[in-house]
C-alpha positions as a Python dict, from the first residue, in 0.01 Angstrom:
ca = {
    (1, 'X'): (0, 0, 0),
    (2, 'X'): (267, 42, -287),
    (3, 'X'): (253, -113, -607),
    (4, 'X'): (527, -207, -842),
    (5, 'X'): (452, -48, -1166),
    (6, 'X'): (655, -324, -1384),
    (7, 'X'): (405, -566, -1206),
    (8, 'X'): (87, -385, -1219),
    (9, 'X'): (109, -384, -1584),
    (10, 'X'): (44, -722, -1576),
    (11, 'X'): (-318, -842, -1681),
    (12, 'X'): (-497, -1047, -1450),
    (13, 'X'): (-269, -1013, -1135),
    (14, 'X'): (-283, -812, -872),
    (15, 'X'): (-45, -735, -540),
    (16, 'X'): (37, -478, -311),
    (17, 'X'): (326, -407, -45),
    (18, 'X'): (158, -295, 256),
    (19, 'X'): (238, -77, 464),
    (20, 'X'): (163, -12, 871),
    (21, 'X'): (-140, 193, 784),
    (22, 'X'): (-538, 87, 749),
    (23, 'X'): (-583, -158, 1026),
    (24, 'X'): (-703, -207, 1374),
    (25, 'X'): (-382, -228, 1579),
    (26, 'X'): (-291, -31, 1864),
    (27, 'X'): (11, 73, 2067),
    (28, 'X'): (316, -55, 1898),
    (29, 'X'): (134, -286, 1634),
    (30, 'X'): (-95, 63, 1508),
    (31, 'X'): (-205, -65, 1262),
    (32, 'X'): (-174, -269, 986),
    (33, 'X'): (4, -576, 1179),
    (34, 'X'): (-61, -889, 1033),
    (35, 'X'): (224, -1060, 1270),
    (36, 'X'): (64, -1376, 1399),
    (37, 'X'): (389, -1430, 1567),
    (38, 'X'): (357, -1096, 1767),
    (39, 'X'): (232, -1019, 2111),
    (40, 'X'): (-114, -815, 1898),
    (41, 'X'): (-445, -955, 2005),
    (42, 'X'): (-489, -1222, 1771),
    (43, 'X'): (-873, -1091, 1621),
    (44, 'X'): (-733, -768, 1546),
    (45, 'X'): (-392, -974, 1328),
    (46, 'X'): (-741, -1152, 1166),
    (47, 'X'): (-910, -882, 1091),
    (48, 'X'): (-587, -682, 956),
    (49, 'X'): (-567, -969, 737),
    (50, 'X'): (-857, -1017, 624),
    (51, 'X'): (-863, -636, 516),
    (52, 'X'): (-515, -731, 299),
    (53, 'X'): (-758, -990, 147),
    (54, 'X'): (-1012, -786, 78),
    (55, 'X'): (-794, -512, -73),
    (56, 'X'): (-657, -750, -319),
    (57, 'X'): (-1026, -904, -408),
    (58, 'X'): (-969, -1256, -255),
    (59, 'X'): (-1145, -1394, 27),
    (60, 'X'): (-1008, -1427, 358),
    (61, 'X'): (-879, -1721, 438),
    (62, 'X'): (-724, -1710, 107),
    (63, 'X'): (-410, -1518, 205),
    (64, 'X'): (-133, -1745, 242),
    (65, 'X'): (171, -1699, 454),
    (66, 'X'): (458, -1890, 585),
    (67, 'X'): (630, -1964, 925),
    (68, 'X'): (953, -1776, 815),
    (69, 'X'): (1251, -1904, 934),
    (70, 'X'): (1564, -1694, 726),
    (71, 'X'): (1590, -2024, 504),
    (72, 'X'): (1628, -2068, 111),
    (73, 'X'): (1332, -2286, 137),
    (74, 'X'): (1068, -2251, -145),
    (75, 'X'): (742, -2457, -97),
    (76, 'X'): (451, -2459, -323),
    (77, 'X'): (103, -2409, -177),
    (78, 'X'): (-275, -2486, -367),
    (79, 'X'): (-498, -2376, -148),
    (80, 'X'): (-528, -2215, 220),
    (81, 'X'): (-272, -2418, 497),
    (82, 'X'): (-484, -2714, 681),
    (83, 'X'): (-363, -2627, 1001),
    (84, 'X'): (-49, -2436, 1105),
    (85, 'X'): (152, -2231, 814),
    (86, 'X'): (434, -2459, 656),
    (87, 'X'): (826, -2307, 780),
    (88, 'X'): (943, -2169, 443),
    (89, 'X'): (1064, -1838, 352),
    (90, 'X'): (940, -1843, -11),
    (91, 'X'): (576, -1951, -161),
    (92, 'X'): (453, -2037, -494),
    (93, 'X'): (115, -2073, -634),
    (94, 'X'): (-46, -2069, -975),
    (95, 'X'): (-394, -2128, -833),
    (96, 'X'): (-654, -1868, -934),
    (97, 'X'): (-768, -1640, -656),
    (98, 'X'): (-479, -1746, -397),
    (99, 'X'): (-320, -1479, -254),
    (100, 'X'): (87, -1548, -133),
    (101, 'X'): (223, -1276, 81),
    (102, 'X'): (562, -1236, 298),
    (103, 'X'): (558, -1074, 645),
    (104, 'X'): (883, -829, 687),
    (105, 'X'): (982, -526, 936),
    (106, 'X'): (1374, -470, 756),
    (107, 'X'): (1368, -759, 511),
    (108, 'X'): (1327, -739, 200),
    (109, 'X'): (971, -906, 75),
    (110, 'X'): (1008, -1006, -301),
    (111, 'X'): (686, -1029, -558),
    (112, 'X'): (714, -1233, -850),
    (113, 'X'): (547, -1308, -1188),
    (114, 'X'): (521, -1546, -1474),
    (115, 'X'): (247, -1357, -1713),
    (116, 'X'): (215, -1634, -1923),
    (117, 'X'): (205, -1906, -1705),
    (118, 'X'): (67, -1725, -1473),
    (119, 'X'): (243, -1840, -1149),
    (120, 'X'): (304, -1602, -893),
    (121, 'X'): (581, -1600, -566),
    (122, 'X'): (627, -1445, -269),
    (123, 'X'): (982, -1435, -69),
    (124, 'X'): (1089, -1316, 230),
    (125, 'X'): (1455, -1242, 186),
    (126, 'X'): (1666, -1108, 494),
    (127, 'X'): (2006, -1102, 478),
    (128, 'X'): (2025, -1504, 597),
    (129, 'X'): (1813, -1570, 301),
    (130, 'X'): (1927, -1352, 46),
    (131, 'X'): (2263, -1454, 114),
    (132, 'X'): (2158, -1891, 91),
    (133, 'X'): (1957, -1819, -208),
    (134, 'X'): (1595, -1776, -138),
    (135, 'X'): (1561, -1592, -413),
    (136, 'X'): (1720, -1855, -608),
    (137, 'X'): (1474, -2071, -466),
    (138, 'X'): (1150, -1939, -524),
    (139, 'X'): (1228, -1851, -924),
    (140, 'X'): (1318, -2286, -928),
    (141, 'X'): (1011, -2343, -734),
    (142, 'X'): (849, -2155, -1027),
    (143, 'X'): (1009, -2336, -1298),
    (144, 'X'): (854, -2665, -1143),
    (145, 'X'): (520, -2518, -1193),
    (146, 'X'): (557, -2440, -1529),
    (147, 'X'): (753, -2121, -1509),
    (148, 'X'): (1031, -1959, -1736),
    (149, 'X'): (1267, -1771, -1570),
    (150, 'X'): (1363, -1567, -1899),
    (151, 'X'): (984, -1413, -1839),
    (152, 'X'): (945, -1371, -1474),
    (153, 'X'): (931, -1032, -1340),
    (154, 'X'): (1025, -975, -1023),
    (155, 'X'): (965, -636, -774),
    (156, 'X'): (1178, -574, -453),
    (157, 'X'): (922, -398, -192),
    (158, 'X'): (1044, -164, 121),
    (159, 'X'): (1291, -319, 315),
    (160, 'X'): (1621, -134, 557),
    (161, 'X'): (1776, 97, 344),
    (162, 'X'): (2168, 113, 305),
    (163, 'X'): (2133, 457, 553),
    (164, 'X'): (1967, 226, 800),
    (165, 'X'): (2154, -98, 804),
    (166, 'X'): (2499, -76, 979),
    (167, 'X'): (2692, -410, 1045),
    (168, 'X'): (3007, -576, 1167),
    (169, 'X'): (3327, -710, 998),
    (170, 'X'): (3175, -1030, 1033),
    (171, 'X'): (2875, -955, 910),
    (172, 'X'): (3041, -830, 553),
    (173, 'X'): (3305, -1118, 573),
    (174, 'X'): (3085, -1342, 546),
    (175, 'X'): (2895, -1220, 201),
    (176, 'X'): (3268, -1108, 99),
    (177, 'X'): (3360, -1511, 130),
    (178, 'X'): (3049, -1625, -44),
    (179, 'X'): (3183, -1382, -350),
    (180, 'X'): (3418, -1105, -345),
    (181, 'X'): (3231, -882, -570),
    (182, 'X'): (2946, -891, -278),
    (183, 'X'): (3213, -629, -123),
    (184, 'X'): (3016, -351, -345),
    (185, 'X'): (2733, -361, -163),
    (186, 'X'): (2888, -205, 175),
    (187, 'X'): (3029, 131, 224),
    (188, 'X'): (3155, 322, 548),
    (189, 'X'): (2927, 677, 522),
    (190, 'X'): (3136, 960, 610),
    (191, 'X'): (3197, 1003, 994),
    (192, 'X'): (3104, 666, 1085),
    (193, 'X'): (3316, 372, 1216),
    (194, 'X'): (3112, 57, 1075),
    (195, 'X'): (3001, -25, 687),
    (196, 'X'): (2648, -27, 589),
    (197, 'X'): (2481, -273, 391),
    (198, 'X'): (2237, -185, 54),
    (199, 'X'): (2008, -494, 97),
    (200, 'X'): (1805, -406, -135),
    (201, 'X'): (2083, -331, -416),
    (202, 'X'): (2205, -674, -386),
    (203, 'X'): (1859, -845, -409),
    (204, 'X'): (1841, -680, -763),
    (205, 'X'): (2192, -768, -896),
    (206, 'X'): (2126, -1097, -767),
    (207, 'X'): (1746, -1134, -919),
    (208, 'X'): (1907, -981, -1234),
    (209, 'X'): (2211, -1259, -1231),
    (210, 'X'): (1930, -1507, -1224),
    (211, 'X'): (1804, -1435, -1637),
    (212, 'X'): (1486, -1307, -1534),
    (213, 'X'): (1259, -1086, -1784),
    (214, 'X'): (1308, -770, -1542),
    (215, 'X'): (1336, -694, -1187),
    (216, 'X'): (1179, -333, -1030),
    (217, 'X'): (1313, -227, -678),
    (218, 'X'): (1113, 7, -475),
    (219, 'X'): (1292, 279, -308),
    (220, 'X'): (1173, 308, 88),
    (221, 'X'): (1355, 274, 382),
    (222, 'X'): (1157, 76, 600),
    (223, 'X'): (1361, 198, 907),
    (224, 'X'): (1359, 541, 828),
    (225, 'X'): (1024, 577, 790),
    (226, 'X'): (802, 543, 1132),
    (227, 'X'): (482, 625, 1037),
    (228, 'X'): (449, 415, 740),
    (229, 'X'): (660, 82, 782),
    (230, 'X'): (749, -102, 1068),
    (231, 'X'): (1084, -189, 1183),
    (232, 'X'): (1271, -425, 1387),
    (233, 'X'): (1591, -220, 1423),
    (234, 'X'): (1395, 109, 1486),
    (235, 'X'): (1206, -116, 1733),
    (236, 'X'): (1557, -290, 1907),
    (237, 'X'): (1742, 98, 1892),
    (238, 'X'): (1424, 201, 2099),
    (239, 'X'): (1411, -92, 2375),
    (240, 'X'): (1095, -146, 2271),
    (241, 'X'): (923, -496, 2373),
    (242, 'X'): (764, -626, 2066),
    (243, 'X'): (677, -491, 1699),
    (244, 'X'): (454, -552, 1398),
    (245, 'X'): (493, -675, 1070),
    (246, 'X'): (398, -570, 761),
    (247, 'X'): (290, -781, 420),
    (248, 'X'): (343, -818, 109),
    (249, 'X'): (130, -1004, -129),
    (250, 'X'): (32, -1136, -480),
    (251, 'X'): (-219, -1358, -645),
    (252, 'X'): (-350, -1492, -1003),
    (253, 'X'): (-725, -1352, -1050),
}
Protein backbone atom coordinates (compact mmCIF):
# COMPACT_ATOMS: atom_id res chain seq x y z
CA UNK A 1 0.00 0.00 0.00
CA UNK A 2 0.94 3.83 -0.09
CA UNK A 3 0.65 6.10 2.63
CA UNK A 4 0.13 9.80 2.64
CA UNK A 5 2.85 11.26 4.66
CA UNK A 6 0.71 14.56 5.70
CA UNK A 7 -1.72 11.85 7.11
CA UNK A 8 0.53 9.41 8.68
CA UNK A 9 1.76 12.05 10.88
CA UNK A 10 -1.28 11.95 12.49
CA UNK A 11 -1.42 10.20 16.04
CA UNK A 12 -3.82 7.60 16.50
CA UNK A 13 -4.98 7.06 12.81
CA UNK A 14 -4.01 4.92 10.47
CA UNK A 15 -4.83 4.28 6.46
CA UNK A 16 -3.40 2.99 3.49
CA UNK A 17 -4.14 3.17 -0.42
CA UNK A 18 -3.87 -0.23 -1.64
CA UNK A 19 -2.71 -1.35 -4.31
CA UNK A 20 -3.40 -4.74 -6.67
CA UNK A 21 -0.71 -6.58 -4.82
CA UNK A 22 -0.90 -9.10 -1.53
CA UNK A 23 -4.05 -10.99 -2.13
CA UNK A 24 -5.51 -14.16 -3.39
CA UNK A 25 -6.94 -13.21 -6.80
CA UNK A 26 -6.26 -14.74 -9.96
CA UNK A 27 -6.50 -14.08 -13.68
CA UNK A 28 -7.61 -10.57 -14.17
CA UNK A 29 -8.53 -9.79 -10.41
CA UNK A 30 -4.49 -11.03 -9.33
CA UNK A 31 -4.64 -9.98 -6.53
CA UNK A 32 -5.61 -7.62 -4.22
CA UNK A 33 -9.41 -7.27 -5.55
CA UNK A 34 -11.69 -6.35 -3.03
CA UNK A 35 -14.56 -5.69 -5.86
CA UNK A 36 -17.66 -7.33 -4.47
CA UNK A 37 -19.28 -6.05 -7.54
CA UNK A 38 -16.84 -8.07 -9.83
CA UNK A 39 -17.11 -11.41 -11.49
CA UNK A 40 -13.91 -12.71 -8.54
CA UNK A 41 -15.02 -15.65 -6.49
CA UNK A 42 -16.61 -14.04 -3.71
CA UNK A 43 -14.25 -15.95 -0.64
CA UNK A 44 -11.23 -14.84 -2.27
CA UNK A 45 -12.94 -10.64 -2.41
CA UNK A 46 -13.45 -11.83 1.63
CA UNK A 47 -10.42 -12.88 2.28
CA UNK A 48 -8.63 -9.89 0.25
CA UNK A 49 -10.56 -7.89 2.57
CA UNK A 50 -10.13 -9.15 5.42
CA UNK A 51 -6.23 -8.94 4.78
CA UNK A 52 -6.94 -4.83 4.18
CA UNK A 53 -8.40 -5.22 7.73
CA UNK A 54 -5.86 -6.84 9.15
CA UNK A 55 -3.16 -4.59 7.66
CA UNK A 56 -4.73 -1.62 9.19
CA UNK A 57 -5.24 -3.49 12.80
CA UNK A 58 -9.12 -3.68 12.71
CA UNK A 59 -11.07 -6.69 12.58
CA UNK A 60 -12.75 -7.91 9.64
CA UNK A 61 -15.96 -7.15 9.32
CA UNK A 62 -14.96 -3.80 10.38
CA UNK A 63 -14.05 -2.44 6.94
CA UNK A 64 -16.73 -0.41 5.66
CA UNK A 65 -17.54 0.28 2.08
CA UNK A 66 -20.23 1.70 0.00
CA UNK A 67 -22.38 0.73 -3.09
CA UNK A 68 -20.80 3.57 -5.23
CA UNK A 69 -22.89 5.07 -7.53
CA UNK A 70 -20.75 8.48 -9.05
CA UNK A 71 -23.07 10.60 -6.60
CA UNK A 72 -22.18 13.60 -4.16
CA UNK A 73 -23.78 11.56 -1.54
CA UNK A 74 -22.05 11.53 1.92
CA UNK A 75 -23.58 9.12 4.55
CA UNK A 76 -22.33 8.55 7.97
CA UNK A 77 -21.80 4.98 9.18
CA UNK A 78 -21.23 3.65 13.24
CA UNK A 79 -20.60 0.41 12.92
CA UNK A 80 -20.34 -2.52 10.16
CA UNK A 81 -23.60 -2.30 7.39
CA UNK A 82 -26.62 -4.70 8.70
CA UNK A 83 -27.13 -6.12 5.51
CA UNK A 84 -26.24 -4.80 2.04
CA UNK A 85 -23.67 -1.63 1.82
CA UNK A 86 -25.69 1.77 1.77
CA UNK A 87 -25.38 3.56 -2.22
CA UNK A 88 -23.12 6.53 -1.33
CA UNK A 89 -19.96 7.60 -2.76
CA UNK A 90 -18.53 9.18 0.44
CA UNK A 91 -18.41 7.71 4.25
CA UNK A 92 -17.84 9.20 7.53
CA UNK A 93 -17.13 7.76 10.84
CA UNK A 94 -15.65 8.91 14.11
CA UNK A 95 -16.11 5.51 15.74
CA UNK A 96 -12.93 3.99 17.20
CA UNK A 97 -11.59 0.99 15.34
CA UNK A 98 -13.95 1.45 12.12
CA UNK A 99 -12.25 1.28 9.16
CA UNK A 100 -13.97 3.49 5.89
CA UNK A 101 -12.43 2.67 2.60
CA UNK A 102 -13.38 3.58 -1.22
CA UNK A 103 -13.07 1.00 -4.02
CA UNK A 104 -11.49 2.74 -7.37
CA UNK A 105 -9.73 1.38 -10.74
CA UNK A 106 -9.23 5.37 -12.41
CA UNK A 107 -11.04 7.36 -9.74
CA UNK A 108 -9.71 9.15 -7.53
CA UNK A 109 -10.23 7.64 -3.73
CA UNK A 110 -9.91 10.59 -1.18
CA UNK A 111 -8.70 10.05 2.72
CA UNK A 112 -9.62 12.50 5.16
CA UNK A 113 -8.87 13.69 8.74
CA UNK A 114 -10.03 15.74 11.62
CA UNK A 115 -7.00 15.16 14.32
CA UNK A 116 -8.78 16.70 16.89
CA UNK A 117 -12.03 15.49 16.54
CA UNK A 118 -10.93 12.68 15.31
CA UNK A 119 -13.42 11.89 12.45
CA UNK A 120 -12.20 10.29 9.53
CA UNK A 121 -13.78 10.06 5.55
CA UNK A 122 -13.45 8.18 2.76
CA UNK A 123 -14.64 9.37 -0.95
CA UNK A 124 -14.75 7.95 -4.03
CA UNK A 125 -14.52 10.80 -6.48
CA UNK A 126 -14.70 10.06 -10.37
CA UNK A 127 -15.15 12.61 -12.57
CA UNK A 128 -19.31 12.45 -12.01
CA UNK A 129 -18.54 13.02 -8.44
CA UNK A 130 -15.83 15.30 -8.34
CA UNK A 131 -17.57 17.39 -10.67
CA UNK A 132 -21.34 17.34 -8.23
CA UNK A 133 -19.31 17.83 -5.22
CA UNK A 134 -18.56 14.69 -3.38
CA UNK A 135 -15.85 16.08 -2.05
CA UNK A 136 -17.86 18.89 -0.91
CA UNK A 137 -19.95 16.42 0.62
CA UNK A 138 -17.99 14.31 2.69
CA UNK A 139 -15.92 17.48 4.42
CA UNK A 140 -20.07 18.71 5.42
CA UNK A 141 -20.76 15.25 6.44
CA UNK A 142 -17.75 15.84 8.74
CA UNK A 143 -18.74 19.06 10.07
CA UNK A 144 -22.06 17.31 11.31
CA UNK A 145 -19.98 15.05 13.34
CA UNK A 146 -18.16 17.50 14.97
CA UNK A 147 -15.60 18.38 12.37
CA UNK A 148 -13.78 21.72 11.38
CA UNK A 149 -13.01 22.06 8.04
CA UNK A 150 -10.15 24.74 8.78
CA UNK A 151 -8.31 21.40 10.38
CA UNK A 152 -9.12 18.58 8.13
CA UNK A 153 -6.43 17.14 6.14
CA UNK A 154 -7.16 15.59 3.25
CA UNK A 155 -4.79 13.04 0.81
CA UNK A 156 -5.68 12.31 -2.91
CA UNK A 157 -4.53 8.47 -3.52
CA UNK A 158 -3.66 6.92 -7.20
CA UNK A 159 -6.17 7.57 -9.55
CA UNK A 160 -5.85 8.08 -14.01
CA UNK A 161 -3.23 10.36 -14.51
CA UNK A 162 -3.60 13.43 -16.95
CA UNK A 163 -1.23 11.05 -19.56
CA UNK A 164 -3.94 8.46 -19.21
CA UNK A 165 -7.26 10.20 -19.31
CA UNK A 166 -8.22 11.46 -22.84
CA UNK A 167 -11.86 12.83 -23.35
CA UNK A 168 -14.33 14.49 -25.66
CA UNK A 169 -15.52 18.12 -26.23
CA UNK A 170 -18.34 17.17 -24.27
CA UNK A 171 -16.73 15.76 -21.74
CA UNK A 172 -14.62 19.23 -21.00
CA UNK A 173 -17.77 21.36 -21.86
CA UNK A 174 -19.39 20.24 -19.39
CA UNK A 175 -16.75 21.06 -16.33
CA UNK A 176 -15.98 24.31 -18.59
CA UNK A 177 -19.96 25.26 -17.94
CA UNK A 178 -19.90 24.35 -14.31
CA UNK A 179 -16.81 27.10 -14.13
CA UNK A 180 -14.66 28.41 -16.74
CA UNK A 181 -11.52 28.31 -14.84
CA UNK A 182 -12.14 24.28 -14.78
CA UNK A 183 -10.70 24.82 -18.53
CA UNK A 184 -7.04 24.56 -16.77
CA UNK A 185 -7.29 21.28 -16.01
CA UNK A 186 -7.28 19.90 -19.80
CA UNK A 187 -4.58 20.17 -22.28
CA UNK A 188 -4.15 18.63 -25.92
CA UNK A 189 -0.40 16.72 -25.50
CA UNK A 190 1.56 17.27 -28.50
CA UNK A 191 0.53 15.04 -31.54
CA UNK A 192 -2.74 14.17 -30.28
CA UNK A 193 -6.26 15.19 -31.48
CA UNK A 194 -8.35 15.07 -28.06
CA UNK A 195 -7.57 17.01 -24.51
CA UNK A 196 -6.67 15.13 -21.51
CA UNK A 197 -7.98 15.59 -18.21
CA UNK A 198 -5.59 16.01 -14.71
CA UNK A 199 -8.22 14.46 -12.33
CA UNK A 200 -6.26 14.46 -9.79
CA UNK A 201 -5.06 18.28 -10.11
CA UNK A 202 -8.53 19.39 -9.88
CA UNK A 203 -9.46 17.27 -6.79
CA UNK A 204 -6.68 19.34 -4.98
CA UNK A 205 -7.61 22.88 -6.16
CA UNK A 206 -10.99 21.95 -5.36
CA UNK A 207 -10.18 20.28 -1.69
CA UNK A 208 -7.94 23.39 -1.29
CA UNK A 209 -11.01 25.92 -2.35
CA UNK A 210 -12.86 24.16 0.40
CA UNK A 211 -10.56 25.97 3.65
CA UNK A 212 -9.21 22.81 4.66
CA UNK A 213 -5.93 22.60 7.00
CA UNK A 214 -3.93 20.91 3.96
CA UNK A 215 -4.51 18.60 1.19
CA UNK A 216 -1.46 15.94 -0.07
CA UNK A 217 -1.92 14.38 -3.62
CA UNK A 218 -0.13 11.26 -4.44
CA UNK A 219 1.51 11.07 -7.71
CA UNK A 220 0.60 7.48 -9.57
CA UNK A 221 -1.03 6.83 -12.57
CA UNK A 222 -3.29 4.17 -11.92
CA UNK A 223 -3.57 3.40 -15.72
CA UNK A 224 -0.12 3.49 -16.44
CA UNK A 225 0.89 1.28 -14.07
CA UNK A 226 -0.23 -2.61 -14.67
CA UNK A 227 1.38 -4.37 -12.21
CA UNK A 228 0.53 -2.32 -9.30
CA UNK A 229 -3.05 -0.67 -9.78
CA UNK A 230 -5.88 -1.73 -11.56
CA UNK A 231 -7.64 0.01 -14.24
CA UNK A 232 -10.84 0.27 -15.95
CA UNK A 233 -9.59 2.08 -19.08
CA UNK A 234 -6.45 -0.18 -19.36
CA UNK A 235 -9.07 -2.94 -18.87
CA UNK A 236 -11.87 -1.38 -21.73
CA UNK A 237 -8.53 -0.42 -24.28
CA UNK A 238 -7.77 -4.27 -23.85
CA UNK A 239 -11.41 -5.87 -24.48
CA UNK A 240 -11.03 -7.38 -21.49
CA UNK A 241 -14.33 -8.87 -19.72
CA UNK A 242 -14.21 -7.76 -16.20
CA UNK A 243 -11.54 -6.06 -13.74
CA UNK A 244 -10.69 -5.54 -10.07
CA UNK A 245 -10.76 -2.88 -7.78
CA UNK A 246 -8.55 -1.59 -5.52
CA UNK A 247 -9.15 0.22 -1.82
CA UNK A 248 -8.50 2.77 -0.04
CA UNK A 249 -9.03 3.08 3.60
CA UNK A 250 -8.88 4.93 7.00
CA UNK A 251 -9.95 4.52 10.56
CA UNK A 252 -9.73 6.18 14.24
CA UNK A 253 -7.64 3.62 16.55
Amino acid sequence: MMQSQLLAAVPGIVHGFFGREGGVSTGLYASLNVGLGSRDDPAAVAENRRRVAARLGVAGDHLVSLYQIHSAEAVVVTGPWPQRPVEADAVVTRTPRLAVGALAADCAPVLLVDPVARVVAAAHAGWKGALTGIVDAAVVRMEGEGADRSRILAAIGPCIGAASYEVGPEFEARFVEADPANARWFACPPGRQRAHFDLGRYLEARLQGLGLGAVDRLDADTCADPARWFSYRRTTLAGEPDYGRQISAIAVM
